[in-house]
N, C-alpha and C positions, 0 to 999 in steps of 0.2 A: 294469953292476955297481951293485947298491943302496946307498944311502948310510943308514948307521947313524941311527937315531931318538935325539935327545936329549930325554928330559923336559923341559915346558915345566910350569908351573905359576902363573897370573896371575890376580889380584884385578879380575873385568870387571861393573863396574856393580854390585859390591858382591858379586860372588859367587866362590868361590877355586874357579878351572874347570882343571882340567889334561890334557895329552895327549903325547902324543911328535908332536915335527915334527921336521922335517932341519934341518939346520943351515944351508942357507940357504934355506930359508923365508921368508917374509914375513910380518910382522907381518899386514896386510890377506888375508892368504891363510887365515892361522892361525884367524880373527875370522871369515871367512865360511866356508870348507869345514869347519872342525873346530867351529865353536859357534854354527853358524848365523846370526850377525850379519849380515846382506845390508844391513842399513841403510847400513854401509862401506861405498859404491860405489868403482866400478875407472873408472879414465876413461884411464888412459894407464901405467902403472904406474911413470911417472918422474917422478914428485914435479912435475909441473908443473901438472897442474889443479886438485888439492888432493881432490878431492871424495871421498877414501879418509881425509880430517884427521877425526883419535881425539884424545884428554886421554890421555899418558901419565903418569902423578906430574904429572898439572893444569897440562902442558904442551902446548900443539896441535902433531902433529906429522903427517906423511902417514904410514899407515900402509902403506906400497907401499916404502917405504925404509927402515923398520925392521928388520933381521932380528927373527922369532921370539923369538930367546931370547935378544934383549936387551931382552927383557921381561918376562922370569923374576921372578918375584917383585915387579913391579910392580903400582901400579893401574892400570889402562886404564880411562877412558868412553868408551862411544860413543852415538849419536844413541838407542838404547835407554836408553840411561840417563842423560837427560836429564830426564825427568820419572817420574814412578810412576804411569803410565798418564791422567793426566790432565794435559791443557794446559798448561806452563809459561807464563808470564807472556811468555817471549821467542817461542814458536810462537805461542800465541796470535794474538800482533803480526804474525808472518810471515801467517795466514791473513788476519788485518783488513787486512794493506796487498796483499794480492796477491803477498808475493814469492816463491811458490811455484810457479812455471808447470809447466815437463816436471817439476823436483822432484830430475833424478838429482844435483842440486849440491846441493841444499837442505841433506841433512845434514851435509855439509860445509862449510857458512855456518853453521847451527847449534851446530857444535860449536867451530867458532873462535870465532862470539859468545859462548858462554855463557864459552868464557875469557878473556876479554877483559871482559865484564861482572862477572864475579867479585872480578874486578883492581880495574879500574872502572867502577864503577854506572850513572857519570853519563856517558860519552864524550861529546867530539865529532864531530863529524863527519871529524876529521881522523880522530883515532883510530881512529875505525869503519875506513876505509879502510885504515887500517895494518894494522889485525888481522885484514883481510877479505883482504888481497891478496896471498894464497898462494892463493886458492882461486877457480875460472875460473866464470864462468856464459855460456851463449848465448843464453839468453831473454830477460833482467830489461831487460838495461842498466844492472843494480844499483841504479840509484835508491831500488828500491821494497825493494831488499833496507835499501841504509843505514837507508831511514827506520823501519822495521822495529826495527832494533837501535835506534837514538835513543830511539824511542818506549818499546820493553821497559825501557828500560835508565831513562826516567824514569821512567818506573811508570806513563806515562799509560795510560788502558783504553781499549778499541776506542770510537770515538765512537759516538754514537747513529744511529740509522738504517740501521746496518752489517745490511746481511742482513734488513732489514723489510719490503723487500717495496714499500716505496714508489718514485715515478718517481725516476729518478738515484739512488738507493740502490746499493751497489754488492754483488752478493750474494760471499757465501763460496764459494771452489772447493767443488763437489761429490767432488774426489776431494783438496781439499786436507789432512784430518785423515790419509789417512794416510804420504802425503809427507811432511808434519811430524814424523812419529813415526816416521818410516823404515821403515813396512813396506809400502811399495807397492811391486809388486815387476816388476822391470824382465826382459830378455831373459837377463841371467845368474846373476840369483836365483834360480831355482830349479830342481828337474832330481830325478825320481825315483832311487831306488834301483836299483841293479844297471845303473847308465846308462854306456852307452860314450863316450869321446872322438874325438873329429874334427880330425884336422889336415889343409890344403890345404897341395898342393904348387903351385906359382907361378912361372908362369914370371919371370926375371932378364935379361931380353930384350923391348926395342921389338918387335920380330918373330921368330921363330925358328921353323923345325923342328924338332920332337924326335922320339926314339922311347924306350919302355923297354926297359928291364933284364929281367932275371929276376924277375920279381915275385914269383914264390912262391918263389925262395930267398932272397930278402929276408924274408918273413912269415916261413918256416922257422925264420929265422935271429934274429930281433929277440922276445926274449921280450915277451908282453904284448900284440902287435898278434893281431888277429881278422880282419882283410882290406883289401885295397885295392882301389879302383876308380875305373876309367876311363872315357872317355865308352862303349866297348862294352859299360858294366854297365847304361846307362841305356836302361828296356824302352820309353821312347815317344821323344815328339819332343824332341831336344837343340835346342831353338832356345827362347828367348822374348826378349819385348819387348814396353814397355809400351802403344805402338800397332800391333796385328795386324798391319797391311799389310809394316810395316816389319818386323818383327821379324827378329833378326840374329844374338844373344847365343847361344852355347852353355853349356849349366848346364857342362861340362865339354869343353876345346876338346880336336878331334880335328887332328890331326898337324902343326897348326900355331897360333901362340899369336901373335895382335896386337898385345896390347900388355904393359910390362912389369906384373905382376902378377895375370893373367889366369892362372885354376885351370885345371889339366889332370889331380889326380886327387886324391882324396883316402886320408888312411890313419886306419884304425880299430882304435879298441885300448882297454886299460884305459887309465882318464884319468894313471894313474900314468906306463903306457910312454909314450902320449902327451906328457905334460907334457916326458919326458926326450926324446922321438925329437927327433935332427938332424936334419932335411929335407936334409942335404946327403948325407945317409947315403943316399939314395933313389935306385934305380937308373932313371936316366934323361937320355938326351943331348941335346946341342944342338949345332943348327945355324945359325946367325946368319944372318937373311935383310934384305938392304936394307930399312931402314927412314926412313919420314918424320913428324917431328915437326911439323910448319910447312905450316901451309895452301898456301904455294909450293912446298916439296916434293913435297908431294902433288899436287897440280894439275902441276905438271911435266910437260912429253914426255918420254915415255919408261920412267916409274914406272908398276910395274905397279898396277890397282887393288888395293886392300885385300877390295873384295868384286869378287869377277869381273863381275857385272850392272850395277856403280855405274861409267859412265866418267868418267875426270877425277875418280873419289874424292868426286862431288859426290851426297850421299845424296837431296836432294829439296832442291826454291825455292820461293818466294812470292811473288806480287807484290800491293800494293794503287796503282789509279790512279783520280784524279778531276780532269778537267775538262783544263788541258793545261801543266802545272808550267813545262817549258823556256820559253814563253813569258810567262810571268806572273814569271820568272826575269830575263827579258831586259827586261822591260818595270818593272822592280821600281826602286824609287827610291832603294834600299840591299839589297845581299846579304853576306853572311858563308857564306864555304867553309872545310871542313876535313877533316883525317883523323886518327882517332881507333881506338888499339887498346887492348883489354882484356885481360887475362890469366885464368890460373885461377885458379878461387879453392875452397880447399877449404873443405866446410860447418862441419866440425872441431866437432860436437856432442858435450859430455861422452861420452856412452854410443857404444861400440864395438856393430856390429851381432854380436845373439848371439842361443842360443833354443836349444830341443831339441824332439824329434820321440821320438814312442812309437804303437804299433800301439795303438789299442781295437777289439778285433775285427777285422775286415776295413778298419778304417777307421783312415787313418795322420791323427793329428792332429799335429799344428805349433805350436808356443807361441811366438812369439821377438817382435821389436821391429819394428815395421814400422806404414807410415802406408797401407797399403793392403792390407788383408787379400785382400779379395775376389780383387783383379788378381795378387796373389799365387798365392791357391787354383787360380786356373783354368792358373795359366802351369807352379808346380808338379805337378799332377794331368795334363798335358799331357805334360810332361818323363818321367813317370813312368809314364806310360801306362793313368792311373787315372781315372774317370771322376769330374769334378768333384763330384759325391755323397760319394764314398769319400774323398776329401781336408777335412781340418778345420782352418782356418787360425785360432788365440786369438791375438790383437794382446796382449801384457806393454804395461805403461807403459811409451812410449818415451821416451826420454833426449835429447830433440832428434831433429829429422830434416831441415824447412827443403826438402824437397823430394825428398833423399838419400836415404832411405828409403822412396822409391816405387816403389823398384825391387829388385827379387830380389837375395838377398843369400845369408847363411845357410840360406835354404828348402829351394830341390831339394840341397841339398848333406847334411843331416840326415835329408830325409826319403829320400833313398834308401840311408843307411846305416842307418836305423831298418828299412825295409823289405826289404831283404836279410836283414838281422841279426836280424830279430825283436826287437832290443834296445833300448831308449830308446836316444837317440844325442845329445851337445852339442857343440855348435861355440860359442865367445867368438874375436871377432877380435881380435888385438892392435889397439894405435893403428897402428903400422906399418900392418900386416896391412890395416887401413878405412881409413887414409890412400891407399894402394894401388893397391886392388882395384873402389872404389864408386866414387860419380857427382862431379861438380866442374862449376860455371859453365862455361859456352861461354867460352872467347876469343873477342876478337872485334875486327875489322877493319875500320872503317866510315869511309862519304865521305859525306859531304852537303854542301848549297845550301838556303841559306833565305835568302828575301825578302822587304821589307816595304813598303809605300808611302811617302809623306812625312810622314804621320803616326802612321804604327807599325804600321801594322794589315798581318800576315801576309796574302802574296800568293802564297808558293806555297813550294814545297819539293819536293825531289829527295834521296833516301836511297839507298843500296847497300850493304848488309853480308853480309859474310861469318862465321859464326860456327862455329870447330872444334865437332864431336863427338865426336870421339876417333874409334877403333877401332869403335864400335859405337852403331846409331842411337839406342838410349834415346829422349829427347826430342827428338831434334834437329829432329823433323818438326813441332814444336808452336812452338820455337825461330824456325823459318825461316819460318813460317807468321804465327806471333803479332808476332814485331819490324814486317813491315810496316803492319799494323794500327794500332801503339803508338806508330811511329818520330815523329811528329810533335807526340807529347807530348797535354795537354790542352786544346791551343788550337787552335781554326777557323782552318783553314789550307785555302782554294777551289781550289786546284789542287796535285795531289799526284801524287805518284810513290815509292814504296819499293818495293824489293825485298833478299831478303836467300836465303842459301843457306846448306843444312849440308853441311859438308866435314869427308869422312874424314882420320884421319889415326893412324898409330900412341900416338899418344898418352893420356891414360887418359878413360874415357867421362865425356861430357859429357850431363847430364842436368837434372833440374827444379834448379832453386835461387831459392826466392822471387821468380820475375817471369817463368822461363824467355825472357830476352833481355831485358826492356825493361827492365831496369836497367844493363844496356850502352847502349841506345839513348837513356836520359833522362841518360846521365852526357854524351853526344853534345849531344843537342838543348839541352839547358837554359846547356853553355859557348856553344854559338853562337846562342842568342838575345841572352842576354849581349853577345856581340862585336857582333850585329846591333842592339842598344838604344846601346851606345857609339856608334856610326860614323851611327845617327841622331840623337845627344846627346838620348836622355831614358830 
């Protein structure tokens, strides 16, 4: 049943804009779908990241928790109307210090500073901080953002040398003007006309079997939707992964689903019926199959593997060895041993992976957020059974990615509803939704031995780790490969030994995350150097 349209009518960056929205609406929803404002980014739509913060009556609030039309008759700014097409004094400062990196926060620093600067001119640094800390960044560290606002906010002007060209001169981002001005536009900004919506259906199960329902008297039956599809829609190969050998991943899993949040169909529809479909409304069962969470689980007698060919759930090892460690161990005039485990860690980048897909001719192009176009193109075109030529992968400014976004997300999922459908097609993941479904740090499990002489000097070391993958290899082979390389840190160390293993496990896939392992391994090595400098007192 549709919900009755209330007249909205709001004073936005000086102009009186009106539409009917529903009554619950979102302020942020209202500002991008109905008046074009993409500047407003979406980062989680629960008021925690901030990067949606507007001026309502020259207040900063998230616009992701506003209803609509409790802005009737208000004024709203947003990061468009911050200046009258030329630099404000406070961007400006944002491009002279750098603190515009991916950008997808940026207007959302913008628009808290400038109310906060209105307030007061002059801040401190406390200040800055107060008014800054509704709103999240993954890039900055903020520093460069505070000093940003300090600097606008005393009037000083960009110093000299900014962007001249000379040695240590620090130039201006080349895509920072329009980050600043918020119209660089990311994976969910924009999306032609007549374009369909995407919702995935996900499994709620570390493992499970399922089967469907009646599919087509579900479509029958749900005004608005235009089709659904399962891995049997997909005309080529349902496998990818970002190293060939390995590859593992189905775009769309067939009768059985790994791990919890792992897609097994999608449904396409007006983005209206979409926005409303309950996924729980979706005919499809389940069957709860043993699952393992825990690298011992998994390794276990008795537990089936996760991939039939992978025994003991161990996806591939590594070793690196020089000269003869256990010895130079034994022979060492002080050692320090320990065992050290890592957890997950998710990347938790502003921008949710998003993008649409639309036919030009014969040839389905792809527009969405992603740090690898290429590896993309070839793995979707493969899935799809299209010959890498006919597939066109446009990387949007991504919102963060950290490694996260080196891997298929959104792709084969648009572009085989674009493809069937002849239609543009958009998928935007909730935070839920990319919390989920995409890639996370290895956990990790390590034992090592490191030894020194009597006068400090490393004599040898012994490594062994085990780092989860999850459900599916991703990087794991880069993971298990690269830590023994790294394990030993930046210091000449004459006899070595590491080895390290990726292990299956129903858990959710473990992928790139700025070091692929060796920031598990130096959080290892650098406490038991430490213990090994103590126990030789220097």
């Amino acid at each position: 049943m549709s919900i009755a349209q209330i007249p909205v009518s709001i004073e936005v960056n000086g102009r009186r804009l009106s539409t009917q929205a529903s009554p619950v609406a979102r302020l942020s929803t209202l500002l991008r779908d109905h008046f074009g404002l993409t500047g407003t980014k979406l980062g989680c739509d629960a008021g925690d990241c901030g990067a949606c913060t507007v001026l309502v009556d020259d207040e900063a609030v998230c616009a992701c928790l506003v209803p609509a039309v409790e802005a009737d008759g208000k004024q709203v700014r947003t990061v468009e109307g911050l200046s009258n097409g030329t630099l404000s004094a406070l961007q400006a400062s944002f491009l002279h210090h750098g603190a515009a990196q991916c950008g997808i926060c940026t207007p959302g620093f913008l628009v808290a500073a400038s109310a906060l600067l209105e307030e007061n001119p002059a801040p401190d640094e406390q200040a800055v901080k107060d008014a800054l800390g509704g709103v999240l960044c993954r890039c900055t560290g903020y520093r460069k953002i505070i000093a940003a606002v300090m600097d606008a906010g005393s009037g000083i002007p960009p110093g000299p040398g900014h962007n001249s060209g000379s040695v240590g001169a620090s130039p201006t981002r080349l895509d920072g003007m329009p980050k600043v001005f918020g119209t660089d536009l990311f994976g969910a900004d924009e999306w032609p006309d007549n374009t369909l919506g995407v919702m995935v259906i996900r499994s709620p199960h570390w493992q499970a079997r399922f089967s469907f329902g009646d599919l087509a008297h579900f479509l029958e039956t749900t005004p608005g939707l235009v089709a659904v599809y399962t891995a049997e829609d997909l005309p080529g190969q349902n496998c990818f992964g970002v190293i060939p050998p390995f590859a593992d991943q189905p775009a769309l899993a067939v009768d059985v689903a790994r791990f919890r949040g792992e897609a097994v169909a999608i449904v396409v529809g007006n983005p209206e019926a979409i926005a409303d479909l309950d996924p729980d409304t979706f005919p499809i069962s389940w069957e709860e199959l043993p699952h393992a969470l825990s690298m011992d689980e998994a390794m276990a007698e008795g537990f089936a593997p996760i991939h039939a060919e992978r025994r003991g759930n161990v996806l591939t090892s590594g070793t690196v060895r020089r000269g003869d460690a256990e010895a130079a161990l034994a022979a060492s005039a002080a050692t320090a041993s320990g065992s050290f485990e890592t957890s997950y860690v998710e990347h938790a980048y502003i921008e949710p992976e998003a993008g649409y897909a639309f036919m030009d001719g014969d040839t389905l192009v792809i527009k969405a957020c992603t740090q690898a176009p290429i590896m993309d193109r070839d793995d979707t075109a493969a899935i799809l059974g299209l010959p890498p030529e006919r597939v066109r992968v446009i990387p949007t400014a991504t919102g963060g990615g950290f490694g996260s976004k080196l891997d298929l997300s959104v792709q084969p999922l648009i572009g085989l509803a674009a493809l069937k459908t002849g239609r543009p097609a958009r998928l935007v993941y909730t935070r839920a939704e990319s919390m989920a479904s995409t890639t996370k740090r290895h956990p990790a499990r390590m034992r090592a031995t490191i030894g020194a002489d009597a006068e400090g000097r490393i004599t040898g070391m012994v490594f062994d780790g085990d780092f989860n993958t999850g459900a599916y290899a991703s990087w794991g082979p880069t993971v298990a490969t690269r830590v023994p390389v790294h394990a030993s840190g930046p210091y000449f160390t004459p006899n070595y030994r590491a080895s390290a293993r990726a292990i299956h496990t129903n858990g959710p896939v473990s992928g790139a995350f700025r070091g692929f392992g060796v920031p598990q391994a130096a959080y290892m090595q650098e406490t038991l150097y430490d213990e090994l400098a103590d126990r030789l007192g220097i």
